[in-house]
N, C-alpha and C positions, 0 to 999 in steps of 0.2 A: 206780321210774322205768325206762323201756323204753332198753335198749342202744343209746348214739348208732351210725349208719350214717356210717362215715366216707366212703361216695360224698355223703352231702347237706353234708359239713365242707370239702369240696375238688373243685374240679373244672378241667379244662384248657379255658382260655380260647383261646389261639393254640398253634399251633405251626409250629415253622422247622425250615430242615433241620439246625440247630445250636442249637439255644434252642426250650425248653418254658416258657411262662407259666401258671401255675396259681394261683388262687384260694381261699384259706381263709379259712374264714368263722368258727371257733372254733379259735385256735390250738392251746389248752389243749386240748381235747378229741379234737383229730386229733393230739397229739403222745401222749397219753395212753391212746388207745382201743387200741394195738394192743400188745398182752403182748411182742411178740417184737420190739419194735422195735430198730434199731441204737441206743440211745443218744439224748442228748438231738441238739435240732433245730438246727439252726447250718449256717453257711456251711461247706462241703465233705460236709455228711450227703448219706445217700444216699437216692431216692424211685423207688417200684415207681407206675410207668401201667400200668394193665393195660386189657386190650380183652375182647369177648366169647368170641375164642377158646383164652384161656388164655394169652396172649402176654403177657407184662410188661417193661414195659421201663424199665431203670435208669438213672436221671440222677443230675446232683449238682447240689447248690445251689451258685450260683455269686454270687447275688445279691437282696434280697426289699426292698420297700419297702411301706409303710402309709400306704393309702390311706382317707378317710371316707366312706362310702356309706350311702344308706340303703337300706331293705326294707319291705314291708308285714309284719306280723305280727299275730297274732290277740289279742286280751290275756283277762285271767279274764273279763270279762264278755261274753265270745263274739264284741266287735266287732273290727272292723279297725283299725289302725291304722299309722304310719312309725316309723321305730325308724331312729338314726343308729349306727352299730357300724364296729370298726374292720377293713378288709377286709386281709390280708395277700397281697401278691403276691408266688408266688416266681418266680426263673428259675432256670430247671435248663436243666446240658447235657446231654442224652443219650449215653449211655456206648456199651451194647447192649441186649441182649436175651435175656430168658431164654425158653428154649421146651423142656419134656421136660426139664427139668434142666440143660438146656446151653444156655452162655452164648457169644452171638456178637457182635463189635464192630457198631457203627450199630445206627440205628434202621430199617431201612427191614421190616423186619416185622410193627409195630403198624398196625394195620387204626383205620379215623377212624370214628366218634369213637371216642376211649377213654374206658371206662367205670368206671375208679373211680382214684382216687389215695390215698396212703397211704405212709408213714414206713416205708423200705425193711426188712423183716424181718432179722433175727441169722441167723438160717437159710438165708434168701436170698442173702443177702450170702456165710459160708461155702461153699455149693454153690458159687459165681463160682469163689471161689478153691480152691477143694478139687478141683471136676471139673477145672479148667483147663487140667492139663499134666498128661502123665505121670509118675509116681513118677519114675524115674526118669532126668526133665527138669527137674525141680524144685531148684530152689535157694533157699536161705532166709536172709534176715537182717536182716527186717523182720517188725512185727506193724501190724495197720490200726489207727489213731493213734485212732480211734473207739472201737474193742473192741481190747484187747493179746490181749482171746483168740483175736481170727481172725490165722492164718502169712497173709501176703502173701509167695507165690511170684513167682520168675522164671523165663523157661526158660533155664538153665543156660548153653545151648549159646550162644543168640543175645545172651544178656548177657556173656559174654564175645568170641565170636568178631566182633564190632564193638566200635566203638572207644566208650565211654563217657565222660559226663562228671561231675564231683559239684562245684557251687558253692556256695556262702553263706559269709558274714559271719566273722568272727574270732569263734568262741566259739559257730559254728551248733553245731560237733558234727563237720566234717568229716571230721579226723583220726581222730575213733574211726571213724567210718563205713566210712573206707576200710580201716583198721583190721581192723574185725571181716567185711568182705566177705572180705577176704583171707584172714586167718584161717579161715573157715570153710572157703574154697577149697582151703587145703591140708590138711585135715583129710577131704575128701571122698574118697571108697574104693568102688571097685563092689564088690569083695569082701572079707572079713577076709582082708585080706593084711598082716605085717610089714610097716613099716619104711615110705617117703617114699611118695606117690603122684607122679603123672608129672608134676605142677605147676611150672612155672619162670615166676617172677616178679621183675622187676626193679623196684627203686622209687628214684628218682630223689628222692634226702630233700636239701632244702636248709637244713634249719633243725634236723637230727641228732634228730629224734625217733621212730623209728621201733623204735630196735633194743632199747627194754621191750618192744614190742607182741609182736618174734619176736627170740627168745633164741635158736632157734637159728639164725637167717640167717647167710650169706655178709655180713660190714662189708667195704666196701671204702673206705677214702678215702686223703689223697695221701699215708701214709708205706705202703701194702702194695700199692694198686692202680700199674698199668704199662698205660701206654697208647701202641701204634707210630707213633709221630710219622710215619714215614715212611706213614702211609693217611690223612693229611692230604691234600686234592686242592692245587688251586693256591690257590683265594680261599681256603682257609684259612691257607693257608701263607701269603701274603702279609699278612693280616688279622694276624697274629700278628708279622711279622716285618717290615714296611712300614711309613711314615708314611704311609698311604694319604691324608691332608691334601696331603702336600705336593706327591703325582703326580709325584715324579722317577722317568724314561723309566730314566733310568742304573742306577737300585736294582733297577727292577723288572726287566729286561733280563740285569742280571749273577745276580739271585738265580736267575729261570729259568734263563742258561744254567747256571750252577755245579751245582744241582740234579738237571736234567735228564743233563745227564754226570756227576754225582758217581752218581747211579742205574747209570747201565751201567758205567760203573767199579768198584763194587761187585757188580754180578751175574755172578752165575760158575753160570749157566744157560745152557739153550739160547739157541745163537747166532744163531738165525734171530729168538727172541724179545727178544732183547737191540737188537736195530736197531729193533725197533717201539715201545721204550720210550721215553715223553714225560715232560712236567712231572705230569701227572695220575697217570701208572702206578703201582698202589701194590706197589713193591717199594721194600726198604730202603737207606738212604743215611745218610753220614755229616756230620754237623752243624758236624764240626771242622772235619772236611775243605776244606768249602762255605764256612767260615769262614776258613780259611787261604787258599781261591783267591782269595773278595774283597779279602786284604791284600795278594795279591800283584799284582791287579791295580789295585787302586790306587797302586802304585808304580810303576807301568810306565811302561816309557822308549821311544823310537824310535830306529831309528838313522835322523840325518836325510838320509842317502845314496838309501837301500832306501824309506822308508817302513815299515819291519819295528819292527812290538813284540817288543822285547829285554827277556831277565833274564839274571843271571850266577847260575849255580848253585855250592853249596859247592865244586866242586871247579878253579871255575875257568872250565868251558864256557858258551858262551852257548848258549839257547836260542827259540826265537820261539815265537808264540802259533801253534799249529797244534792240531790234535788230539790227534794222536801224544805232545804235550808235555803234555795235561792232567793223568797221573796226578802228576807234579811238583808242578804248581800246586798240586794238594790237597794233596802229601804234603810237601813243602819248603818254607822262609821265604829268598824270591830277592831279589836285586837289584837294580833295574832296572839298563837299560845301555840307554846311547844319550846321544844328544847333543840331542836335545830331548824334553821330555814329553810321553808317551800322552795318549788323551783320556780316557781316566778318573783321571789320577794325578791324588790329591789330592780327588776329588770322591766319595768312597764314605765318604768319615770318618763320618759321622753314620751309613749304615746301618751301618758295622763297629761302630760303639758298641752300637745298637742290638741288633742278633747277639748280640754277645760278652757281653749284659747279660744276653739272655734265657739265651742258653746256661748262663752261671756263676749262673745265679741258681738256688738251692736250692729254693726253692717249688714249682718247677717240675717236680724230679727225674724227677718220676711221669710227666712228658709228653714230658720234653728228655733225661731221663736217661740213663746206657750200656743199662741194662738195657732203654730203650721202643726202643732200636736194634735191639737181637735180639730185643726179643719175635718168635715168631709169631703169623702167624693163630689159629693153633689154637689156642696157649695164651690168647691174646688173648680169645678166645671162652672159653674152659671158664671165665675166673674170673667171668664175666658170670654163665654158666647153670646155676652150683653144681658144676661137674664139679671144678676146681682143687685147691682146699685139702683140702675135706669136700665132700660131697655136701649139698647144702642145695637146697628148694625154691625159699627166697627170698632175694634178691642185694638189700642196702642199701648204694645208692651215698650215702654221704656225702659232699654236695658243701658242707660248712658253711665248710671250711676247704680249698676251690679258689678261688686270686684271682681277681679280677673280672674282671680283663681278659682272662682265661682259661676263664670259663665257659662263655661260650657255645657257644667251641670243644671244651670238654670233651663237653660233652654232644651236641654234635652228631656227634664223634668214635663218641665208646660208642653213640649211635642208627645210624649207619648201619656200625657193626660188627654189631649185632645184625640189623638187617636184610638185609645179606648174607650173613647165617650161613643167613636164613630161606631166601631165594631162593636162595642156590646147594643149601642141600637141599633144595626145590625140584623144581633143576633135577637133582640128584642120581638123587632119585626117577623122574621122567623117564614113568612110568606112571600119573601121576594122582592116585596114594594121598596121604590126606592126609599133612601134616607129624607127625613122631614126638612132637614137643618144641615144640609152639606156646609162645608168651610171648606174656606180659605189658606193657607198659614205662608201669609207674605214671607220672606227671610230678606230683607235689607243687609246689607255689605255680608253675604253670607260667606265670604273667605275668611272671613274670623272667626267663624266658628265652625266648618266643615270644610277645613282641607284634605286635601288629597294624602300630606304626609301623614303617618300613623304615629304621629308622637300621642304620649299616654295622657295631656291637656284637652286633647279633641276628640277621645274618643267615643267620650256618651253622647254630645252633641250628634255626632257622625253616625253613630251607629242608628240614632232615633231617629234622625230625617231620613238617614238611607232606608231604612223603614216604609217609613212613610211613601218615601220616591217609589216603592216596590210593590209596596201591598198598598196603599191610602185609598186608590182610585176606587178600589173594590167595594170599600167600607164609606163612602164620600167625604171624603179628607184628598183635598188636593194642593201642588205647592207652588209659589212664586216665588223663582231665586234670581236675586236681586243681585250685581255683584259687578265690581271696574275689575276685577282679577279672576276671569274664567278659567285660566290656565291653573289659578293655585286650588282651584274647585272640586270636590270629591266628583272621580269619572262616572262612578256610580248613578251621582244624581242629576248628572246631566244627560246621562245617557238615556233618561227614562224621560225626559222632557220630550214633547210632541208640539210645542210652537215658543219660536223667538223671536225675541224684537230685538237685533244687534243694532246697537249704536255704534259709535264713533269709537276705539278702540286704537289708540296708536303704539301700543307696546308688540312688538312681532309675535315674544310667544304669546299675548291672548290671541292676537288673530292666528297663528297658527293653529291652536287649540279648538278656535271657535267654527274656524275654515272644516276640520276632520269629525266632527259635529253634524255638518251641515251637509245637503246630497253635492254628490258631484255636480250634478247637471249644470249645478251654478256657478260651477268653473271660476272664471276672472273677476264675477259679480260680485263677489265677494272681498278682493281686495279694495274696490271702495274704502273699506272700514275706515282708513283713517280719516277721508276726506270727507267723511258727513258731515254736516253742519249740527248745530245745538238742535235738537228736537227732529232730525232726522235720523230714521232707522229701514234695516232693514227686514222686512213683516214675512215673517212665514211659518209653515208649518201647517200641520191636518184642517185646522181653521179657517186659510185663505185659502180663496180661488183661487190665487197661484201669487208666486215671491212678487212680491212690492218692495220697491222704494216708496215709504212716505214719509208723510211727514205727520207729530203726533199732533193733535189740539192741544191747546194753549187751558191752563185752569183759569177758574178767571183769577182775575189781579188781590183779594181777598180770603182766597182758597187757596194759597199758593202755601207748596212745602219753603220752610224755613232751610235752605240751602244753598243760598248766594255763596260766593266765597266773600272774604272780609277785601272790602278797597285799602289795602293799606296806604297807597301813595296819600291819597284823598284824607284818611285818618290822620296820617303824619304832616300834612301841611297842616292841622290846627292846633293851637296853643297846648303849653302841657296838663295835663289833665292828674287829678287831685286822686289815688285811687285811697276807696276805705277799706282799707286792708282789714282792718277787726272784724268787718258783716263778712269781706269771702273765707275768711276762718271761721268762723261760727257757721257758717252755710258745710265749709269742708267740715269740721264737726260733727253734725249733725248723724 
């Protein structure tokens, strides 16, 4: 029997400047005629058009339906006759194009008509990914989900120095993925040298599984980390310290002034800079202090001769509210004096509670504590970027056990510390050169703390990544948002993402969401989402040589994030189990 010609098995009907229509007329035969094929034929395979100049250009199946047509055909007795058979139409989208070995994005170098179609080569395919980038641009931690034998690279530089993003479903795979990108990260060396590479990576773990993956990172969570309450701006400090509900003029009025003088009361800097300090200035200030002026000026008296707010001090003297008299307020517990009451006497009860609740509240330490008074800057930074304790690549902020009402602020806190570290070296550098010590800043289940809705819980978190999403790249601060809920995502910060690893995703609006995100071109390739399997994604963005299906590597078995789900059937067939309730009270305690 004479070798089928797979140009008479397949040929291109239409084509668009994003959609290829091509007709096969023996599935079997055009899937089977070519030795070197990628793999079996399916939605996401890959197909060579080629034309008479040698130009091929690769699409992906995105979509095929069977149609019934007939043909004339010759039969044994030499005559003619119609023959009904089943016509297969695929759509592909046009990727690029290979020409001389090298692969370019678009189509627009196939010459019309193209002259034969055919089941994209194993060979073909490798040359994409193997000429693509320079050795030494390449970054690896994916294989193509078709053949595990071809590496699906990234260039190194443009997958990190933009801000990324990795979505799907509880149980896509994320965790290892982000996982083993990282890992691989700090294990990358231009030369055999000793000991860390220059990597600083911060990962933002809400749900504490991070610290199997990297045994030796920086843990930081609320009994070691120290965070300067005092580079809090105003809406946080209020957010934190306000019934922002209630909108009393009086709370907010005494917190700013107390604040704002308890700051130059404490600075024992330049005097020319001490006048220009406001509510916003982040230098340090004391909490007691700011706490003891509200008690005193909710006592406060008049004398009803003068109009003067009067206190009687320990020894006797009266004093009035004047400037000259604030380090008192902070530092003394006065009396009012006078013969009729101030206008706040009486009416700060509910914020003093408030204050005095958060101040003494233990959960807190890490935020409100002696020690987030003194921190410095510097110190503040080093336990972020591994300098502090040990030198470590990689910083695991454990936020499993920061209260809720305190998250958001937390992390918006630790985001734009890290981002003034960027930008004042920066501005340090002053000549151009890039940053010494670019970061990271992972964000794991980032719908917790940077939604789209504008409720007044998420808005400093929100504000300080959108930040970052907008300006970081400039200053080298870049982001990875982590996240099974892209739909609930601030638009902002997805908007400014430049490469995605979509996983498995079966909720409509994330794939909707994630769908209007992503180029057209990719048309149908995108519904996929639901049917990935675990550890299969979809790879793209300014980094790839063009959208993959693949599949991520594996950590190894020892390095692995702690994020199995719990077997319950398995847990429930063994006996009852004895719980000691008194150590997880003494743990919740703590």
């Amino acid at each position: 029997m004479d070798t089928i010609n797979p140009k008479k098995l397949a040929h291109v009907t239409s084509v668009f400047p994003n959609k290829v229509k091509i007709e096969v007329a023996d599935l079997t035969a055009f899937k089977e005629n070519i030795d070197d094929a990628l793999g079996d034929l399916k939605i996401g395979s890959y197909l060579e058009i080629s034309d008479d100049e040698g130009c091929k250009l690769i699409a992906i199946i995105e979509s095929y339906q069977i149609e019934l047509k007939e043909r004339i055909i010759t039969n044994e007795d030499g005559n003619k006759e119609k023959e009904i058979y089943n016509a297969y139409i695929l759509e592909a989208s046009p990727l690029g194009t290979i020409l001389n070995n090298e692969f370019t994005r678009g189509g627009d170098a196939l010459t019309i008509p193209p002259t034969e179609v055919k089941p994209a080569s194993h060979s073909d395919i490798k040359i994409i990914y193997e000429n693509g980038f320079k050795p030494d641009e390449k970054f690896l931690f994916s294989t193509l989900s078709q053949d595990e034998n071809i590496e699906v690279p990234v260039n190194g530089n443009k997958f990190f120095n933009k801000h990324f993003a990795i979505v799907g479903s509880s149980g896509s795979g994320k965790s290892h993925a982000i996982a083993k990108i990282l890992q691989n990260a700090v294990n990358e060396k231009k030369h055999n040298y000793e000991g860390l590479n220059n990597s600083h990576i911060i990962i933002f773990d809400i749900h504490n599984e991070y610290q199997t993956a990297f045994q030796n990172a920086n843990i930081l969570n609320i009994k070691n980390i120290i965070l300067p309450y005092w580079m809090l701006n105003s809406e946080e400090l209020e957010e934190l310290f306000l019934d922002t509900e209630a909108n009393d003029h009086n709370q907010r009025n005494v917190f700013k002034e107390a604040i704002t003088n308890n700051k130059k009361y404490c600075f024992k800097g330049d005097l020319s800079f001490k006048e220009k300090i406001n509510y916003d200035t982040p230098t340090q200030f004391n909490f007691h202090e700011v706490l003891n002026y509200a008690k005193n000026r909710n006592n406060e008296k008049k004398d009803s001769k003068t109009n003067t707010i009067q206190w009687k001090k320990h020894d006797g003297n009266i004093i009035s509210f004047e400037e000259q008299n604030y380090p008192v307020l902070f530092s003394e517990t006065l009396e009012g004096q006078g013969t009729a009451t101030g206008t706040l006497n009486g009416k700060l009860i509910n914020f003093i509670n408030r204050l005095e609740s958060k101040i003494n509240d233990k959960r807190l330490d890490f935020l409100l504590g002696e020690k987030s008074q003194n921190i410095s800057f510097e110190d503040a930074i080093k336990q972020f970027i591994g300098y502090k304790t040990r030198l470590s690549n990689v910083t695991i902020i454990d936020l499993s056990g920061v209260p809720f009402e305190v998250l958001s602020i937390t992390v918006s806190l630790i985001s734009k510390l890290l981002f003034d570290y960027g930008y004042f070296y920066k501005k340090y550098l002053d000549d151009g050169a890039d940053l010494e010590t670019p970061l990271l800043l992972v964000y794991e289940e980032a719908h917790k703390y940077v939604p789209k809705d504008n409720s007044a819980k998420f808005r400093s978190s929100r504000k300080a990544i959108e930040r970052i999403a907008k300006e970081g790249r400039k200053y080298g601060v870049t982001l990875g948002i982590v996240s099974q809920r892209p739909s609930e995502i601030s638009e902002t910060i997805f908007s400014q993402c430049n490469n995605f690893i979509a996983m498995r995703l079966t909720n409509p609006n994330d794939q909707n969401y994630v769908k209007k995100l992503l180029p057209d071109t990719l048309g149908n390739l995108i519904e996929n989402l639901p049917s990935l399997q675990s550890g299969e994604a979809l790879l793209l963005g300014e980094s790839i040589i063009m959208p993959s299906l693949v599949k991520i590597d594996k950590c190894d078995p020892d390095k692995q994030p702690s994020s199995n789900d719990v077997n319950y059937l398995e847990i429930w067939k063994d006996e009852w189990k004895n719980v000691e309730f008194d150590k997880i009270i003494q743990e919740w305690e703590k």
